[in-house]
C-alpha positions in Angstrom: -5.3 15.7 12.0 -1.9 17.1 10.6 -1.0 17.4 7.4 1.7 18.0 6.0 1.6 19.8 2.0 3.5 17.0 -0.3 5.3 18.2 -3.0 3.1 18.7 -6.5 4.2 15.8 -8.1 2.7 12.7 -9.9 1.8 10.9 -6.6 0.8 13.6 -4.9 -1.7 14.1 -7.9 -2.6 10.8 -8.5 -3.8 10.0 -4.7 -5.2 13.1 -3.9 -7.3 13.4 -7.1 -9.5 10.5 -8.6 -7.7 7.6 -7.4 -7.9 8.9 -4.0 -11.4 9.2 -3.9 -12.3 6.0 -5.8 -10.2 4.0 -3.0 -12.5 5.6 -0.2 -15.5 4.6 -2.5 -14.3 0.8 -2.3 -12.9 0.5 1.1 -15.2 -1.9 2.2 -14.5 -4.0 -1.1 -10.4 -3.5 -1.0 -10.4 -4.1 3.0 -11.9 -7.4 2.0 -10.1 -8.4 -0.6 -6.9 -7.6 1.2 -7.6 -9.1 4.5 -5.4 -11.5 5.1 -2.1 -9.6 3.9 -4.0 -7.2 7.4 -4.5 -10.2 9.5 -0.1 -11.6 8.6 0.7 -7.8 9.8 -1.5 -7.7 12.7 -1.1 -11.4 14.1 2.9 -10.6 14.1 2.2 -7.7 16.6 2.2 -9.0 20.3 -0.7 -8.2 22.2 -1.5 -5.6 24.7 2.1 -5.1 23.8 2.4 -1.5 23.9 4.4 0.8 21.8 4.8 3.3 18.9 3.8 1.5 15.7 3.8 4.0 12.3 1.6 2.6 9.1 3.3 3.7 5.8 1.3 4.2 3.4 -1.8 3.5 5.8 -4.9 4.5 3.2 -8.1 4.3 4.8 -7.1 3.0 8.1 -7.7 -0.6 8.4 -4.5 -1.7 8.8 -3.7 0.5 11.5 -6.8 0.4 13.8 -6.8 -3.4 13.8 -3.3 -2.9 15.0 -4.4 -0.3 17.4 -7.5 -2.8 18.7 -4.8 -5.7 19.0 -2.4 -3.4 21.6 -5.1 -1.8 23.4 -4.5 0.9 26.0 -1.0 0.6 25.6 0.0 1.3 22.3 0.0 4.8 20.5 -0.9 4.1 16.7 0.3 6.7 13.4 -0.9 6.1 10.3 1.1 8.2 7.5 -0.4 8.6 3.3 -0.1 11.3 1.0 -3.9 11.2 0.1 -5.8 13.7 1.9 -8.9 11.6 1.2 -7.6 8.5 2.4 -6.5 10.1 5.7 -10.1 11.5 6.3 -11.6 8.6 5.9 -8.9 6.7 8.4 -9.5 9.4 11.1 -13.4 8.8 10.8 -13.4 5.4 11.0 -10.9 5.9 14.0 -13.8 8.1 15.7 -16.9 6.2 14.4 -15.2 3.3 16.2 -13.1 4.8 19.4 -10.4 3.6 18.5 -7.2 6.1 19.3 -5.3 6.6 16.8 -3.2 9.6 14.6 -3.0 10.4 11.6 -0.2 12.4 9.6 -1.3 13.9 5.7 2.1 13.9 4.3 4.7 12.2 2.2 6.8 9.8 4.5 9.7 10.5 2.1 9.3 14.1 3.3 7.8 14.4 6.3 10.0 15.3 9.8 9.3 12.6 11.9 10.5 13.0 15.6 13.6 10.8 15.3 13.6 7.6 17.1 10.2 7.6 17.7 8.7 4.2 16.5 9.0 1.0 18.0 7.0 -0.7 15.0 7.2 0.5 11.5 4.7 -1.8 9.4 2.9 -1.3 6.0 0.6 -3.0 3.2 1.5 -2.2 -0.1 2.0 1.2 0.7 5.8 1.9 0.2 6.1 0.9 -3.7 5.3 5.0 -4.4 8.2 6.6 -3.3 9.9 8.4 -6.2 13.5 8.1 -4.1 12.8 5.2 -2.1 16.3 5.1 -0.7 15.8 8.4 0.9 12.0 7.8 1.8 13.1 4.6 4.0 16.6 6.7 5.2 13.6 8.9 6.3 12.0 6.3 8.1 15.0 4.3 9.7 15.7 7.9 11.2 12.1 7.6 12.9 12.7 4.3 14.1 14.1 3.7 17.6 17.1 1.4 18.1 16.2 -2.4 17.8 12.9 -1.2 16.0 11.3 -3.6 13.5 10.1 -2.9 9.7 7.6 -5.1 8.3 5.9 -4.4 5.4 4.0 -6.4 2.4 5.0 -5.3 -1.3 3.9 -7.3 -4.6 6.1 -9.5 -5.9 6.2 -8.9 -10.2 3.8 -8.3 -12.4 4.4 -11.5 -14.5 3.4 -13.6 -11.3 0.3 -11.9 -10.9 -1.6 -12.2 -14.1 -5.0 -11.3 -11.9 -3.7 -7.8 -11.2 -2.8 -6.8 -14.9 -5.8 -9.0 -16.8 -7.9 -6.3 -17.1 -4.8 -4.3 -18.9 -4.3 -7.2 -20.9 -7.8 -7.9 -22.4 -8.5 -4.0 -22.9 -5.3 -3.2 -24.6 -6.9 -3.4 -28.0 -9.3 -1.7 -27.5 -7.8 1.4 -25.7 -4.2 2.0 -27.5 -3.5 5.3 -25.7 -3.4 3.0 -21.9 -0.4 4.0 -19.9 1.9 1.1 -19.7 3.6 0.2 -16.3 7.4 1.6 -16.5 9.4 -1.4 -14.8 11.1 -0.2 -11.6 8.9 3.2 -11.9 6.5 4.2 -8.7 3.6 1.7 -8.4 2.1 -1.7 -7.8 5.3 -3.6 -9.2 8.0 -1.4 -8.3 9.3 -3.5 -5.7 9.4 -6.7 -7.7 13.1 -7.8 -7.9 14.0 -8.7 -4.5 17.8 -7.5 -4.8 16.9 -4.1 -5.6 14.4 -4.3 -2.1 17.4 -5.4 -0.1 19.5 -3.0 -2.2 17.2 0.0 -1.2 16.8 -1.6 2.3 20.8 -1.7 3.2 22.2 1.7 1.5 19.2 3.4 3.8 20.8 2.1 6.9 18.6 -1.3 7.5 19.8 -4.7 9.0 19.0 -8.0 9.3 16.7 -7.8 6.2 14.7 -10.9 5.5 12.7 -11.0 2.1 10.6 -14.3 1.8 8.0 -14.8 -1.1 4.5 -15.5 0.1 1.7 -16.8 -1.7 -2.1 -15.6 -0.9 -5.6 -16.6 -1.2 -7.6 -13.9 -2.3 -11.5 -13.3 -2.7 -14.0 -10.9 -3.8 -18.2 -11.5 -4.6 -18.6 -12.0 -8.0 -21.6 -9.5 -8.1 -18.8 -6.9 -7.4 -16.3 -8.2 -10.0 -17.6 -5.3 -12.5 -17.3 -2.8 -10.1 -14.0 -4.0 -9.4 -12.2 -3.5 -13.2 -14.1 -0.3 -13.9 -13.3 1.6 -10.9 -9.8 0.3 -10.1 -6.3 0.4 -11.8 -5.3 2.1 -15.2 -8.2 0.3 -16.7 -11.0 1.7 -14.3 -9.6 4.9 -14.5 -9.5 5.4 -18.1 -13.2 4.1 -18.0 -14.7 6.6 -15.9 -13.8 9.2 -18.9 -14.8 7.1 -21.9 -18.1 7.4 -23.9 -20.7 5.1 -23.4 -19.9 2.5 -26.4 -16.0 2.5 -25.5 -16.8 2.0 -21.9 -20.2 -0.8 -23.3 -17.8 -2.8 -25.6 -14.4 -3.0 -22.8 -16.6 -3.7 -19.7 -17.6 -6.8 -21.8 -14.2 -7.6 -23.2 -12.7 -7.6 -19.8 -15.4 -9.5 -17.8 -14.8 -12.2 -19.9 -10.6 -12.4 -19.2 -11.6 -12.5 -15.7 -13.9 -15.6 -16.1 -11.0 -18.3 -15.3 -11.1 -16.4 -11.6 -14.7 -17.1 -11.6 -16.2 -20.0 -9.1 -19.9 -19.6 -8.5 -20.4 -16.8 -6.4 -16.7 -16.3 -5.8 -13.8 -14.8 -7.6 -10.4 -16.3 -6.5 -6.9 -15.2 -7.1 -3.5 -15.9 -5.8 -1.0 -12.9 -4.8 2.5 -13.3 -5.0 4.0 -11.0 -2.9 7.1 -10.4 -0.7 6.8 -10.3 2.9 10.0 -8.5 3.9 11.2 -7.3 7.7 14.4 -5.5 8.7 15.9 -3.6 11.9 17.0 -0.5 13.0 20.8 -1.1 14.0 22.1 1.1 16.7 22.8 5.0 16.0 26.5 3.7 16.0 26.0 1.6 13.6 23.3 3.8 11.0 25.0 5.4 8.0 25.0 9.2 7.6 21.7 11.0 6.7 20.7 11.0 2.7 21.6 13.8 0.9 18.5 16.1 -0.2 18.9 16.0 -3.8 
């Protein structure tokens, strides 16, 4: 496996500490839940096609190998994630399974990719991090061959998904001292407005950029809704550090917001997300490489 050190920054912290971990704890759960934003990615990929695809932001690999399983002999797979914990997980499902596949520890704003490399560049909610994302996909249009194809999956705002912020929401008076989301800063919703996607697409050398809005069924067990808002986003992780009562008292406050979700054994959600694709234009036609800052 190669790794690349990322910078020390607030990502690199974030995903390589606690939340890092706690998404290799619930891979089975979040692989799941976020299935069929996997099976639009994968289904897009032509079979036994062949070719270079790279996974931004590829987590714990499910993405990927399903792409990898879909081209078969042919294809050479690279999954790319600044979380060290993630990436170990990916590369041992990869060998658990046989599946061949690579995987690259780094920061894919960073990282030197051999240029012109990719035929495929694809991700699932994985490129909202990037503290210059401008320069982190200049970074990857100069990885992608000519006539290569960028698809990736990135929520749509936070306003539209009230399932993804009601745990926030319900616990806020309880816990005055939780983080708010910074609009526009890295995370979840930082790729909300659609002009500032294409924006960020264009001035990093992109064409033909298509952002269309999408609308998704999701699922989880009930039985693991608990696990679910006290291991996962800024509410989960403030709970694994609270006392017993604190933790007692907003476990119960927030099970109840999430009761409207609630159908028998089911919890269902819609996601409103963007699906967005672009193309790498000839070198001719690629603007000059982003200044390091």
């Amino acid at each position: 496996m190669e790794v690349t050190h990322p910078p020390d920054d607030e990502q690199t912290k974030l995903w390589n500490g606690r939340a890092g971990r706690t998404w290799v704890e619930m891979q089975e759960l979040l692989d799941q839940l976020f299935k069929p934003f996997e099976d639009l990615l994968v289904e897009a990929v032509p079979a036994e096609s062949g070719g270079r695809v790279l996974d931004v932001g590829c987590g714990t690999g499910s993405v990927l190998l399903a792409v990898a399983r879909r081209l078969g002999a042919k294809g050479r797979c690279t999954g790319i994630d600044i979380s060290e914990p993630m990436i170990s997980a990916a590369r041992a499902r990869a060998e658990r399974e046989g599946t061949p596949a690579s995987f690259i520890c780094a920061n894919a704003q960073l990282h030197a990719f051999e240029p012109a490399s990719f035929d495929l560049l694809i991700s699932r909610f994985g490129v909202m991090f990037f503290d210059d994302p401008v320069r982190a996909f200049a970074n990857l249009r100069q990885a992608a061959r000519h006539d290569a194809e960028l698809r990736f999956i990135a929520w749509r705002s936070a306003a539209e998904n009230p399932f993804m912020t009601t745990a926030e929401r319900a616990a806020a008076p309880l816990l005055p001292n939780l983080p708010a989301r910074r609009p526009g800063a890295p995370g979840q919703f930082a790729f909300a407005d659609p002009s500032r996607v294409s924006s960020i697409l264009e001035e990093s050398g992109w064409a033909e950029i298509d952002i269309q809005p999408i609308d998704v069924a999701c699922t989880l067990p009930e039985k693991e809704l608990v696990r679910y808002l006290t291991r996962l986003g800024p509410v989960g992780m403030f709970l694994q550090e609270a006392d017993d009562r604190t933790r007692t008292q907003v476990i119960e406050t927030v099970r109840a917001a999430f009761e409207p979700y609630v159908h028998g054994a089911e919890v269902r959600f819609t996601a409103a997300c963007w699906s967005i694709g672009a193309r790498a234009p000839s070198a001719s036609a690629a603007p000059k490489e982003v200044a390091s800052p």
